[in-house]
C-alpha positions as CSV (number, residue, x, y, z in Angstrom):
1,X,0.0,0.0,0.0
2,X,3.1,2.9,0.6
3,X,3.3,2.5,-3.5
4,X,-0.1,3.8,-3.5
5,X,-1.5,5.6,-0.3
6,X,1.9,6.1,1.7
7,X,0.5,8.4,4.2
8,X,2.4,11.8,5.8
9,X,1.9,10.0,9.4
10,X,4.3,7.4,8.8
11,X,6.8,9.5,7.1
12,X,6.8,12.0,10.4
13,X,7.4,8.8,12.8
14,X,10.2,7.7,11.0
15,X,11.8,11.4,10.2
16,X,11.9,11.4,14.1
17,X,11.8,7.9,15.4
18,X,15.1,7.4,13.2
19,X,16.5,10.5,14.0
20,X,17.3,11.6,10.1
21,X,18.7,14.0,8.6
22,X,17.3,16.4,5.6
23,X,18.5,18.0,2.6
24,X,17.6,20.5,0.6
25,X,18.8,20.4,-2.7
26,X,20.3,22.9,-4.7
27,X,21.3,23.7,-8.1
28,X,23.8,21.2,-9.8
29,X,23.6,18.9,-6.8
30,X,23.4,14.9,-8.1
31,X,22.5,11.7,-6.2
32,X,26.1,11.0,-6.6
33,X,27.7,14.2,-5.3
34,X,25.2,13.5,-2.3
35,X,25.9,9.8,-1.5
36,X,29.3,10.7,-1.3
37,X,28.6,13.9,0.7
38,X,26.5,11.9,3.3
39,X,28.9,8.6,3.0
40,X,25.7,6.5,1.8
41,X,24.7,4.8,-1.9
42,X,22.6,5.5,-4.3
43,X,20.4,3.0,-3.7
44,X,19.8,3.6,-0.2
45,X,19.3,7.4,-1.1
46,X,16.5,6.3,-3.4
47,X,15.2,3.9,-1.3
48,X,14.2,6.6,1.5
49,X,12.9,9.0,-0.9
50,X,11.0,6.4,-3.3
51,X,9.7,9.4,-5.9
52,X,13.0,9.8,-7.0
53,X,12.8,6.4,-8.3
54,X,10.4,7.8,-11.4
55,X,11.9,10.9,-11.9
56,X,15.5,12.9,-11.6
57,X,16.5,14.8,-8.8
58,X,15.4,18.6,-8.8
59,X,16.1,21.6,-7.2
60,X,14.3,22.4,-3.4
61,X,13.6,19.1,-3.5
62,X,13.7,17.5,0.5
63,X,15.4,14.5,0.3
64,X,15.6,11.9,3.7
65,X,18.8,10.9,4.3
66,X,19.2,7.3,6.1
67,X,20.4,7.3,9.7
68,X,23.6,5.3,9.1
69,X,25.3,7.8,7.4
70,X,28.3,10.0,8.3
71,X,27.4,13.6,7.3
72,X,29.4,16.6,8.1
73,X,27.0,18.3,9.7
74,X,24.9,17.8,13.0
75,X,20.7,16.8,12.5
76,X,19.0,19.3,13.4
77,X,16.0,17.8,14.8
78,X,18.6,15.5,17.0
79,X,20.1,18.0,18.7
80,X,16.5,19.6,19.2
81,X,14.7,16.6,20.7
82,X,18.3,16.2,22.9
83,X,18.4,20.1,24.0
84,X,14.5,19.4,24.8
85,X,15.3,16.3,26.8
86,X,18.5,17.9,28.7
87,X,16.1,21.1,29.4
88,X,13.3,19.1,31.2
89,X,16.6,17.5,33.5
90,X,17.9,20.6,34.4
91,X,14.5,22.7,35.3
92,X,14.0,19.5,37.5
93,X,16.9,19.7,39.5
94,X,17.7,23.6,39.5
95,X,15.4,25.9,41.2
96,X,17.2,28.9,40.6
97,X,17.3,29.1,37.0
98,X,15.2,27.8,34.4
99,X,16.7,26.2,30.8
100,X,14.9,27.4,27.4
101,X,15.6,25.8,23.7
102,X,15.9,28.6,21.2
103,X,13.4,28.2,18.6
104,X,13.2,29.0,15.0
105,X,13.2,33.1,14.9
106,X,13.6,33.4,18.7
107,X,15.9,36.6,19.5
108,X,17.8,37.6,22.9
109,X,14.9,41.2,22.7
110,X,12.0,38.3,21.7
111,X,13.5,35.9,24.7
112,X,13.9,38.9,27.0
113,X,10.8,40.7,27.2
114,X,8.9,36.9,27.3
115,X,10.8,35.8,30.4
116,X,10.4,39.0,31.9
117,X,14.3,39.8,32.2
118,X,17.2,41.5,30.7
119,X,19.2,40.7,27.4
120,X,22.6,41.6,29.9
121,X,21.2,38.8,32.3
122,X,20.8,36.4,29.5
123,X,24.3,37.2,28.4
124,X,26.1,37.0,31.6
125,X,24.2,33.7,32.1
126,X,25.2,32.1,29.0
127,X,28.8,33.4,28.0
128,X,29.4,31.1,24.9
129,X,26.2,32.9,23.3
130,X,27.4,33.9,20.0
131,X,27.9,37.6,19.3
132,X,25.2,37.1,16.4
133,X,22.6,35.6,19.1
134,X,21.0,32.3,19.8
135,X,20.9,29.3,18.0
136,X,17.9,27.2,16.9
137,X,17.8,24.4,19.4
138,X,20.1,26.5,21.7
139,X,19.3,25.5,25.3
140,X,19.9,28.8,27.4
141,X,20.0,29.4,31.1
142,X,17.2,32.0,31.8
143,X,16.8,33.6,36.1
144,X,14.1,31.3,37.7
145,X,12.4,34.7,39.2
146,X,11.3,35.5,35.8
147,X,7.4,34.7,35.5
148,X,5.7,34.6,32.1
149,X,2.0,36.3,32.2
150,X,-1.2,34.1,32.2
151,X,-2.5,35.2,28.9
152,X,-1.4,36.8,25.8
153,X,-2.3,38.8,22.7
154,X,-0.8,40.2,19.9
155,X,-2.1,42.8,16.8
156,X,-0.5,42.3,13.5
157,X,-1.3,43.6,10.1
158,X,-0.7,41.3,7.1
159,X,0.0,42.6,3.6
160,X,2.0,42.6,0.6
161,X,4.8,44.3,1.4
162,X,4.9,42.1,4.8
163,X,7.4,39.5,3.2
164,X,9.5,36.5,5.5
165,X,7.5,38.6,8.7
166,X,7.8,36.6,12.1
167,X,5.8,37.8,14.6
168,X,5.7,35.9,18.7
169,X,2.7,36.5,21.0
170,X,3.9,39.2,23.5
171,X,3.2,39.6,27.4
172,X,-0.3,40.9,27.8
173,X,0.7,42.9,30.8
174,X,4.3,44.3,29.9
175,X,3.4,48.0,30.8
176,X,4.1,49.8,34.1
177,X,1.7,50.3,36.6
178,X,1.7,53.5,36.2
179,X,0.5,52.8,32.6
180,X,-3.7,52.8,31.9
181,X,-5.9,49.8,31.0
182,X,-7.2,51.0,27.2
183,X,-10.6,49.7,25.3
184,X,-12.5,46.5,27.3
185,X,-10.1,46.5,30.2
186,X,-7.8,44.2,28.1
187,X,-3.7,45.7,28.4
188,X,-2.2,44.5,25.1
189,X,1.2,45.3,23.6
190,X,1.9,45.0,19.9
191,X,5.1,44.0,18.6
192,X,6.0,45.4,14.8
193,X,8.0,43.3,12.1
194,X,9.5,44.2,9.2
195,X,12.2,41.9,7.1
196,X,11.8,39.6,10.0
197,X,13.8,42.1,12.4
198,X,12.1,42.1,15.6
199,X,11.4,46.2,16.5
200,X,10.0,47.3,20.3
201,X,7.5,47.2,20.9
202,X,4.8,50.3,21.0
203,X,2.5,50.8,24.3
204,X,-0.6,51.0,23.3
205,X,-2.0,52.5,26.4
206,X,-1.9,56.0,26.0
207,X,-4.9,57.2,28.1
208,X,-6.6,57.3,24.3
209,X,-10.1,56.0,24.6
210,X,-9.4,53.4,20.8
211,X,-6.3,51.9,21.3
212,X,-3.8,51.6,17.5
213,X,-4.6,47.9,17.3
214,X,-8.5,48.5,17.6
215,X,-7.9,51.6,14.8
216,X,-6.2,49.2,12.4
217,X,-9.5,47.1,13.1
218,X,-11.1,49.2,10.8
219,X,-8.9,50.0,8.0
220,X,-8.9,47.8,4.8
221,X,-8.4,44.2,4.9
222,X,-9.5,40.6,6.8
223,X,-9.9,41.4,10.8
224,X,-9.7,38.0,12.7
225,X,-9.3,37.4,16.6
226,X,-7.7,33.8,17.2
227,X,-8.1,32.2,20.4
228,X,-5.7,29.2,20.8
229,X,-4.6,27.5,24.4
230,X,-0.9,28.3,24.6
231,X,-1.2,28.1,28.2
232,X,1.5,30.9,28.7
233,X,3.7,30.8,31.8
234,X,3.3,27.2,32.1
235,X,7.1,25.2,31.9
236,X,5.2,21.8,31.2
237,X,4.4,21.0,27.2
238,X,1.0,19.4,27.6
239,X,-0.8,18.1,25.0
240,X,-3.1,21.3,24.9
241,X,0.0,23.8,24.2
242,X,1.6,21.6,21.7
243,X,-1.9,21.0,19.5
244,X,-2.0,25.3,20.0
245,X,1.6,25.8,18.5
246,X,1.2,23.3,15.7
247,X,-1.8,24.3,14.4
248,X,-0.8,28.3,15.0
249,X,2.8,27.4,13.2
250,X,0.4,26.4,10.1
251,X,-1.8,29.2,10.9
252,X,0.6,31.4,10.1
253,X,2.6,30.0,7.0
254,X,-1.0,30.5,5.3
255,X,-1.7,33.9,6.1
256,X,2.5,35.1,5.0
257,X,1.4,33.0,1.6
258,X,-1.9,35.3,1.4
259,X,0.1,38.1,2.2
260,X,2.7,37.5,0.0
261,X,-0.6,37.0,-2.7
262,X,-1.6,40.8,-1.5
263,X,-4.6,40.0,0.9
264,X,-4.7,42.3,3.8
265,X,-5.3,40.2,7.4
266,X,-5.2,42.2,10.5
267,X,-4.7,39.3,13.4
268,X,-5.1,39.2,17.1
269,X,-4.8,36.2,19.2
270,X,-5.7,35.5,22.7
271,X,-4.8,32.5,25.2
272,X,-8.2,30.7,25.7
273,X,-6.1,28.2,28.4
274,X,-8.0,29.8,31.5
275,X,-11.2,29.3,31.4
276,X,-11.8,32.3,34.1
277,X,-9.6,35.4,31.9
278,X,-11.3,33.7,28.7
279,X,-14.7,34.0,29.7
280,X,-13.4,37.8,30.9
281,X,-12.3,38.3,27.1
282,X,-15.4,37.5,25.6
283,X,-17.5,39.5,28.0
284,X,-15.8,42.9,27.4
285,X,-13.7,42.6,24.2
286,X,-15.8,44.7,21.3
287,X,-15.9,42.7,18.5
288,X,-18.1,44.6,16.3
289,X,-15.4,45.4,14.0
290,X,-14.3,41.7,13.9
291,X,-15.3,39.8,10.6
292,X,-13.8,36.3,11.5
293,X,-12.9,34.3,14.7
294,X,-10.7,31.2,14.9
295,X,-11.3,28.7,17.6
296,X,-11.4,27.7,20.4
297,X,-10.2,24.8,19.1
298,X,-12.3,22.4,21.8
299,X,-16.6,22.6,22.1
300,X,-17.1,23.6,25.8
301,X,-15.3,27.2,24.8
302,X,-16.9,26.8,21.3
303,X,-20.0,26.6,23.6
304,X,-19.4,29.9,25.7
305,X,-18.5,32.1,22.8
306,X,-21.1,31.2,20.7
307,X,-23.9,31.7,23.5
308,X,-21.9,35.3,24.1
309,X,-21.0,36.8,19.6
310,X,-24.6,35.6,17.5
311,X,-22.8,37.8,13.9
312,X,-19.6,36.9,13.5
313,X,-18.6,34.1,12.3
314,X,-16.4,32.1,13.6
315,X,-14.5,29.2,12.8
316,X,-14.2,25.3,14.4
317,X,-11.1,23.6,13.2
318,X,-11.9,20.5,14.9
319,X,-15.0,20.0,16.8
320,X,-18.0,19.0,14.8
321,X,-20.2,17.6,17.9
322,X,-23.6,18.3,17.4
323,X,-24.3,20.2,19.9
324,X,-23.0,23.4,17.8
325,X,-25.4,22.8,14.7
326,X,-27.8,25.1,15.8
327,X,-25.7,28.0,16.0
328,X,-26.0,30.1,12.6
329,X,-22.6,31.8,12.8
330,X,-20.4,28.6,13.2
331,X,-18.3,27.2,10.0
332,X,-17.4,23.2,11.3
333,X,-14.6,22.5,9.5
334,X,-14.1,18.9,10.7
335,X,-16.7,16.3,8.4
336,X,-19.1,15.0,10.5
337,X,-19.6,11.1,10.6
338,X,-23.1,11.8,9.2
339,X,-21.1,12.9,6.3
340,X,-18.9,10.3,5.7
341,X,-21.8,7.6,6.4
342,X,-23.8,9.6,3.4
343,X,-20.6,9.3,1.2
344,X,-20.0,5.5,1.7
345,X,-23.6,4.5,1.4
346,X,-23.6,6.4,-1.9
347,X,-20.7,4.9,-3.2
348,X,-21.4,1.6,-1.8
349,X,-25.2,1.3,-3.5
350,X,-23.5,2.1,-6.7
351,X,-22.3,-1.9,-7.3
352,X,-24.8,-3.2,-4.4
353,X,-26.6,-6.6,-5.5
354,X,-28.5,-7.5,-2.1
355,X,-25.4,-8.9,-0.5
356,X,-25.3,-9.4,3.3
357,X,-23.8,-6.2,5.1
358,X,-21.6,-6.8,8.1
359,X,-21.2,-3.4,10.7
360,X,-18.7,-3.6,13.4
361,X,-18.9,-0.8,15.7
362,X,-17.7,0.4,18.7
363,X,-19.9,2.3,21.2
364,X,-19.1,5.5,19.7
365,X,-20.3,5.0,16.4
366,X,-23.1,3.1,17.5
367,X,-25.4,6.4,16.0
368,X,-23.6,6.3,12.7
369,X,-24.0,2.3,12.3
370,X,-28.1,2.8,12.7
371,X,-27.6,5.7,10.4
372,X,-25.8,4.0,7.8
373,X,-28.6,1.0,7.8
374,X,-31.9,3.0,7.9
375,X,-30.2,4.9,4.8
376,X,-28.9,1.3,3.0
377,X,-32.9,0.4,3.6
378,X,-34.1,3.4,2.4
379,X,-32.5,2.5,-1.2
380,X,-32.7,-1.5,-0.8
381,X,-35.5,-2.5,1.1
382,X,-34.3,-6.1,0.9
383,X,-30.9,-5.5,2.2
384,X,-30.0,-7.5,5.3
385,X,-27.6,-5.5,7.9
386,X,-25.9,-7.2,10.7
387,X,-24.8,-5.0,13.1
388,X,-22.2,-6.6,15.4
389,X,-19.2,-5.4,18.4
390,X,-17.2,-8.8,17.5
391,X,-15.3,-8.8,14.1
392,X,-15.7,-13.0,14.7
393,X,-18.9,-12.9,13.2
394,X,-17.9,-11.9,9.7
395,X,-18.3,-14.8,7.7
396,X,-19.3,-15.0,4.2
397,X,-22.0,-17.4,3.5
398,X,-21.3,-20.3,1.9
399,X,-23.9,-21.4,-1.0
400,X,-25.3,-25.0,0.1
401,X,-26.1,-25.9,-3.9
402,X,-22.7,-24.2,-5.2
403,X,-20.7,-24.9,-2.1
404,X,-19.2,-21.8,-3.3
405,X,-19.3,-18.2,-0.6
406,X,-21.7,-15.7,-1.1
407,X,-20.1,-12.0,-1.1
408,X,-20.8,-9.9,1.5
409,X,-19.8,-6.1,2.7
410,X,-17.7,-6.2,5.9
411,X,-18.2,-2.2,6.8
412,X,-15.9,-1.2,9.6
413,X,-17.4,2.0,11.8
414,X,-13.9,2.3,14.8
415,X,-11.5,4.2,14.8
416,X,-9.6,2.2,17.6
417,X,-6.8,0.5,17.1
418,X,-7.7,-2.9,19.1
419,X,-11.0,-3.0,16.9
420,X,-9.4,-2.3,13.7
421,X,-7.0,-4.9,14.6
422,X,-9.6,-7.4,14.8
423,X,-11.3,-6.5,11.8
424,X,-8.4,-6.6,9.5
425,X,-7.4,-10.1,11.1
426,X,-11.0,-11.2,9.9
427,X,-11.0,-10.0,6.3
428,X,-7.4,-11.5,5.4
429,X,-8.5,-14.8,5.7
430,X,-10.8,-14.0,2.9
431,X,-10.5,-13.8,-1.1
432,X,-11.5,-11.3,-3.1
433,X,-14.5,-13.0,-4.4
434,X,-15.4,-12.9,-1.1
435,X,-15.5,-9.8,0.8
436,X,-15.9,-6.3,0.2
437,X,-14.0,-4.3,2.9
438,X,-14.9,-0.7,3.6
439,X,-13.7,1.4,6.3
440,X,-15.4,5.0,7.3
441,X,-11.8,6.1,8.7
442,X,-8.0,5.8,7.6
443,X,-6.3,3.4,10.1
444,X,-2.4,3.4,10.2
445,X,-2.8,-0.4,10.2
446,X,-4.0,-0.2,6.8
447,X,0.3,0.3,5.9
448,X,1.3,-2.5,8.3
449,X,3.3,-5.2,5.9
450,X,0.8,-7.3,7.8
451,X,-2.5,-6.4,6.3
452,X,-1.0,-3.7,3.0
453,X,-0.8,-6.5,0.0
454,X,-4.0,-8.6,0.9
455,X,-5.4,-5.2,1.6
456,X,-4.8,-4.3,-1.6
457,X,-6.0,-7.7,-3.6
458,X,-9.5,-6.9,-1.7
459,X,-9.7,-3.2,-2.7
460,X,-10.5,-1.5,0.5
461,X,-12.7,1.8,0.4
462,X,-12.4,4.0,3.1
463,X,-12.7,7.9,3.8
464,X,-10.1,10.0,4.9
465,X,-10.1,13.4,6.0
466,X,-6.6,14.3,6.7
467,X,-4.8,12.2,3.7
468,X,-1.8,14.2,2.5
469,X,-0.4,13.2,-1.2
470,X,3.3,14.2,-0.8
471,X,3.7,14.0,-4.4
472,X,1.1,16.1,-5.3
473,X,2.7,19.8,-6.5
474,X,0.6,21.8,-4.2
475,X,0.6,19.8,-1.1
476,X,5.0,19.6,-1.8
477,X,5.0,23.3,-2.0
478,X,3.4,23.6,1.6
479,X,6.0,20.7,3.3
480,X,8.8,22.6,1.7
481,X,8.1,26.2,2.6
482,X,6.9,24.7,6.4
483,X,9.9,23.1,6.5
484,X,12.5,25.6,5.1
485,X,10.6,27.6,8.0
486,X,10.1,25.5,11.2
487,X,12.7,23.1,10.3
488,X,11.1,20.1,10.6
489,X,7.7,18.7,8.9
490,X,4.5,19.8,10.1
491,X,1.9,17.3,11.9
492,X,-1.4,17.1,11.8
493,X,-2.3,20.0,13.9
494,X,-0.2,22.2,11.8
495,X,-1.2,21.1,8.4
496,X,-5.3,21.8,9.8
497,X,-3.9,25.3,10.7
498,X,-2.5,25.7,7.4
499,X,-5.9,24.2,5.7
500,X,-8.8,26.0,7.6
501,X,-6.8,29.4,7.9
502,X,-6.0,29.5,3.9
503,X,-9.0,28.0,2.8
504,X,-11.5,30.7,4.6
505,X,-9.5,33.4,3.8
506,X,-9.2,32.8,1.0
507,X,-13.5,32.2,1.0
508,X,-13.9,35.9,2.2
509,X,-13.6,39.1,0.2
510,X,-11.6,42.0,0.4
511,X,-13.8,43.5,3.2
512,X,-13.7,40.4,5.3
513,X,-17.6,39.0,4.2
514,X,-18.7,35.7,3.0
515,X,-21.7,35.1,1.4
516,X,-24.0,32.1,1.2
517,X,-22.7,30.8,-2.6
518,X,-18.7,31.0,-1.9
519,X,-19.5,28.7,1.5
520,X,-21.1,26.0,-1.1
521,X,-17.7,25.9,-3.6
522,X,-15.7,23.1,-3.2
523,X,-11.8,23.7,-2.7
524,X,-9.0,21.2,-2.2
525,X,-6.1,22.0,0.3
526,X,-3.2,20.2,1.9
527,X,-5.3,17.2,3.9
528,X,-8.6,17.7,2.6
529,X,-11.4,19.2,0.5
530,X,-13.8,21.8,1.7
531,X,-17.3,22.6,0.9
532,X,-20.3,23.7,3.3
533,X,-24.0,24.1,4.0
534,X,-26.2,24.5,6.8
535,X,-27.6,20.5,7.7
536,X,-30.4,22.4,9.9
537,X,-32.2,25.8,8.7
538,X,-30.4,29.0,10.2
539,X,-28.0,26.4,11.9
540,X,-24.0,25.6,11.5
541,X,-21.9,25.7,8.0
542,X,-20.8,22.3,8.1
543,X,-18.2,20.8,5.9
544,X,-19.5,18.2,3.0
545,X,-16.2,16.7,1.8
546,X,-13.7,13.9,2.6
547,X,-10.9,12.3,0.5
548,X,-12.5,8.9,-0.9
549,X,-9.7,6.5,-1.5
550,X,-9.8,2.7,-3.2
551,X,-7.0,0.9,-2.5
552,X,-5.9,-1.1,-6.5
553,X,-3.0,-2.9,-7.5
């Protein structure tokens, strides 16, 4: 199955499991020149980048290079994940100082101002810091008394001239006490960027009663207010602060490539982590001059700010629960399993003779598996579903005049990996003539060497909504300019940031509107395709598509 439907997961596990290296490559570079530069072959080059194996090598493309070779430089994303480990050790056992790894962009001012010190401190902490300033995965001593604020936001205006920009969320409350509160109560600091040279950053405080970010608020262009949980001033990287600076590292290579395309986005983001200052934001922040919000990215915040903002629309990467349907101004950008039952019934009734249809389920998709039979009914009255929790009972019927096997539909409705195990060890024993396998969700078992080949001889069908074709051109034009920005590929989270951030901005016009027809066109990005309508009248957008994929010798 990698021939066909090698998916981005597995190449991310073994980029990091295997600790290997990257290369760009440039012009008049050969696979020669670099198995000679890296001290591997040829054939081992090809064998860890398989496209090259139907086409020559070409310039920026990002070629793996396997772990047992000897290159002249360090692996970047070793000494990252090493830095990281050393850095958890030594903020265990030293209470005085903390230890930071430099990321991509980070600068001494940048560092400063977030762990409320000095650059001089940094310096006389850290005396073999280059005179140029700190390296990406750099691990730095920073003073322990330094406290990072509870929430932050930043104001940043996208547009054409804005070219390489990197912009960090600032310190919410960086001013001096002397300094006023402005609009809703909310202190905010903006931090300018131009040619990627970090400037200082401009109180915006000034006793005035609009503040310069809330001006720019109405000026030409996209205005959007982002709320992602970065759970700032918290040491630990739970899983809530890594999804937040994925999916925000993807947010942001979108709107620099609508920038660079001359669409004007004026941006502010706010830390949804605590639930107490979050539910103070959307109380007294005035969003009347706000045409698009972006998260929360979880349904009990979803919840709040929907009951609080009825005009604005606002945007769910990843929830799709139906609790939210009957809110008007909410765009679900994950496809519901309604959806996806819709799309396999359709496809499935297209070569259905009667056979006998086999549904294992777990107790989530319990709603889905009824769905999926009353709608098989509605177009087959004869049909005969068995719905079943034990893959053991898929068996094909065997013809008592023939003594040959009837062929049935063995429809898989889990997503969990002990289920899917048990399904797949049911359908091998099978022949082609046999069973008709269809899955409503991508499984990373589907690529085990265990199940790919017969997998393969028995066509599995299933729907995927976050299947990345690194071959195709557009989807290797976003892992290259990620990478040549972050330094390593993006995951999941990131590539969904990249996806619903480009795909909606690129849905609304110049003054930030979207009407009813360009929420119905159908668009293909990096993971998935995009088209919406409202399941309930006056309720959510929700998101029609999903990646249909036959697996074929």
């Amino acid at each position: 199955m990698k021939k066909q439907f090698n998916t981005l997961l597995l190449l991310f596990i073994s980029s990091f499991m295997l600790s290997q290296q990257h290369h760009t490559v440039v012009a008049k570079e050969t696979l020669y020149g670099l198995s000679k530069k890296y001290n591997v072959s040829i054939e081992d080059l090809k064998k860890a980048n398989p496209q090259l194996n139907n086409r020559a090598l070409q310039i920026g493309d990002i070629l793996v290079i396997p772990d047992k070779s000897t290159p002249s430089n360090l692996n970047r994303i070793s000494e990252y994940d090493s830095s990281i480990n050393l850095q958890r050790k030594q903020n265990e056992e030293n209470s005085e100082y903390i230890f930071i790894t430099v990321e991509p962009k980070q600068t001494l001012y940048g560092l400063s101002k977030k762990y409320n010190t000095t650059i001089k401190a940094i310096k006389s902490l850290n005396p073999s810091l280059d005179k140029n300033g700190p390296k990406i995965g750099e691990v730095l001593k920073i003073p322990n008394n330094s406290k990072v604020q509870d929430k932050i936001t930043y104001s940043h205006v996208y547009n054409q001239n804005d070219q390489n920009t990197h912009i960090e969320p600032k310190n919410v409350n960086s001013e001096s006490k002397d300094e006023k509160e402005g609009a809703n109560n909310l202190n905010q600091t903006e931090t300018r960027v131009n040619n990627g040279e970090e400037k200082e950053p401009i109180n915006l405080n000034n006793n005035k009663s609009e503040t310069v970010s809330d001006l720019e608020f109405k000026k030409e262009g996209v205005n959007i207010v982002m709320f992602l949980p970065f759970h700032t001033g918290e040491t630990s990287n739970n899983a809530e602060k890594r999804i937040a600076t994925q999916f925000y590292s993807g947010v942001k290579l979108a709107m620099d490539s609508l920038s660079n395309k001359g669409k004007k986005i004026h941006v502010k983001i706010f830390d949804s982590s605590n639930n107490k200052e979050y539910q103070e934001i959307i109380n007294t922040y005035n969003f009347s001059n706000t045409n698009l919000i972006i998260g929360p990215l979880f349904k009990s915040d979803l919840l709040a700010i929907t009951e609080k903002i009825k005009k604005v629309p606002i945007i769910s990467p990843f929830s799709s629960s139906d609790d939210l349907d009957d809110y008007e101004n909410l765009i679900l950008y994950n496809t519901k399993d309604q959806i996806l039952v819709e799309k396999i019934v359709d496809e499935m009734m297209k070569k259905y003779a009667d056979e006998k249809v086999y549904i294992l389920y777990d107790d989530d998709h319990y709603k889905a598996a009824m769905y999926f039979q009353s709608l098989v009914k509605e177009k087959s009255s004869n049909a005969e579903i068995v719905l079943t929790k034990n893959a053991e009972d898929i068996i094909p019927d065997r013809n008592l005049v023939t003594n040959e096997y009837n062929k049935i539909y063995a429809i898989l409705f889990s997503n969990q990996e002990p289920i899917v195990n048990k399904y797949l060890d049911t359908i091998v024993m099978y022949q082609s003539n046999q069973v008709n396998p269809i899955s409503l969700f991508y499984s990373s078992l589907f690529d085990n060497s265990k199940y790919e080949e017969k997998l393969l001889d028995l066509g599995l069908l299933y729907l995927d909504t976050n299947y990345v074709n690194e071959y195709g051109f557009n989807e290797q034009k976003m892992l290259k300019m990620y990478t040549k920005e972050y330094c390593h590929m993006p995951d999941k989270y990131a590539i969904a940031g990249f996806d619903v951030t480009y795909d909606i901005l690129s849905r609304v016009d110049e003054k930030g509107n979207l009407s009813n027809s360009i929420m119905k066109v159908e668009t293909k990005q990096v993971s998935n395709k995009y088209s919406f309508r409202r399941i309930k009248k006056n309720g959510a957008w929700v998101n029609q598509e999903a990646r249909l994929i036959k697996l074929l010798k």
